[in-house]
N, C-alpha and C positions, 0 to 999 in steps of 0.2 A: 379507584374503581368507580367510584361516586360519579370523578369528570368524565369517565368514559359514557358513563348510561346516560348523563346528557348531553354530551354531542351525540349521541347515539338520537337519541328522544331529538334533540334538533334535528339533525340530519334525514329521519323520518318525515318530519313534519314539512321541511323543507322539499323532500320527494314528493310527497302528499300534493303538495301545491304546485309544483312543477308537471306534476301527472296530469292536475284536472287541468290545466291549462295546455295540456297536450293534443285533446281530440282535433282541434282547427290543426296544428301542425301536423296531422297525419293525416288529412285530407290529399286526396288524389289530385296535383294539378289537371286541370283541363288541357288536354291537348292542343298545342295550336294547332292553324289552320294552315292546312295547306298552302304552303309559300309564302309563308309570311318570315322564312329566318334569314335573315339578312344574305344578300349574294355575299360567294368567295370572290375575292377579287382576282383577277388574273395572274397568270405569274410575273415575275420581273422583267423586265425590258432584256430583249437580245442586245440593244447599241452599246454597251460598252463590253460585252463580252471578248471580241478581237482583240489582242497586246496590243497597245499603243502608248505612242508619249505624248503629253500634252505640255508645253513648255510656253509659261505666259508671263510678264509681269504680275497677273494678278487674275484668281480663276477664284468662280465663285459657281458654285453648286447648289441646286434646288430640287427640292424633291417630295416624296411623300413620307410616313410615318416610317415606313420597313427602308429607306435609304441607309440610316446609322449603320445595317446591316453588311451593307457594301460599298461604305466607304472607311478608310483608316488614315488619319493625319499622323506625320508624323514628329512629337512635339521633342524640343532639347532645350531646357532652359538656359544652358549655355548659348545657342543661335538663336532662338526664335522664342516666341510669347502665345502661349496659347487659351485661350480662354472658351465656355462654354454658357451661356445663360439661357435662359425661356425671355421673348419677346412673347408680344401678341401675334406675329405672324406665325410661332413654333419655335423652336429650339434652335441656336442658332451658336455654331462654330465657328473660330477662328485662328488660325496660324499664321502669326507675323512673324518676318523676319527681322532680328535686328538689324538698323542700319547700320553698327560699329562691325557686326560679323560679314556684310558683305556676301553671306552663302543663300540659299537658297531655303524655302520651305520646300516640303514634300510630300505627298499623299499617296492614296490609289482608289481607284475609283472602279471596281471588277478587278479588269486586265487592263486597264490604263494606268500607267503611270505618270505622278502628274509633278508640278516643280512648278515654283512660281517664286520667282525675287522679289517677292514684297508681300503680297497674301495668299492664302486658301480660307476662303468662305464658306461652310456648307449650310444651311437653311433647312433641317427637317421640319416640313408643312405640314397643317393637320389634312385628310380626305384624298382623293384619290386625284394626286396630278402628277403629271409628265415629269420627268428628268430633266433637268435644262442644267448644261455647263456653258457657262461662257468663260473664255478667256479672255484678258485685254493686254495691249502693250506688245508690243513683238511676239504673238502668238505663233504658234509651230504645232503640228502638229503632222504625226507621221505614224502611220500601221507600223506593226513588226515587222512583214512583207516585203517593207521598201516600197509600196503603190502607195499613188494617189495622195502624197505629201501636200500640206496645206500651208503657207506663210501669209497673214492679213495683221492689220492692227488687232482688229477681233475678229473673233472665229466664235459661232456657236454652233452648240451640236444638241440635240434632243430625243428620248427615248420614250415611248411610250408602252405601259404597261401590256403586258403578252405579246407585245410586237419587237 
């Protein structure tokens, strides 16, 4: 009984002291001022919205903070090696393929789907920038459609935010 009256007696004293230190904490922030809360930024880029394939030796993908969102590698430690770290240019992903498996890596990017024999790069940047894929190495690229099919060493393609 004795321990209880004094945690009890602490625990007063201890409210005691947290009260008088409370009037500043219940002070009314000041309103800001009109316009000052940061812009929404736009929504995501329409350019990879339409099915497509993107078929490269090697595709590497740039983007801003909300990319991770709409991109997905896909990793098998049996084929391919995948790895994730923070650089100073942002956060940056990798999918190799092994050279004894011969297959392919694999991604998506929206509604593209992407394959590269050797890597997928993606690079999420800090602030607000464009979307850039580049493909290299026997780049292909083709709509679901069947229009307007693209064959170059490299190909690159770029989206910009609410466009």
């Amino acid at each position: 009984m004795r321990s209880i009256r004094i945690r009890s007696t602490t625990l007063v004293a201890f409210l005691s002291l947290c009260l008088g230190l409370t009037p500043a904490c219940l002070r009314t922030a000041k309103p800001e001022p009109a316009g000052s809360t940061p812009p929404v930024p736009a929504g995501w880029t329409d350019a990879f919205r339409q099915e497509a394939v993107l078929v490269a030796d090697e595709i590497v993908i740039e983007g801003p903070s909300d990319l991770i969102d709409h991109v997905v590698l896909r990793p098998d430690p049996e084929t391919n090696v995948y790895t994730s770290k923070t650089i100073s240019a942002g956060l940056l992903q990798e999918l190799s393929a092994r050279a004894e498996t011969r297959l392919e890596v694999r991604g998506q990017l929206d509604a593209w789907s992407l394959a590269a024999f050797q890597k997928i790069t993606v690079l999420q940047r800090p602030g607000d920038v464009p979307v850039t894929v580049r493909a290299r190495g026997n780049a292909y690229w083709a709509p679901a459609d069947g229009s307007d099919e693209r064959r170059q060493d490299q190909l690159v393609f770029q989206g910009v935010r609410g466009q």
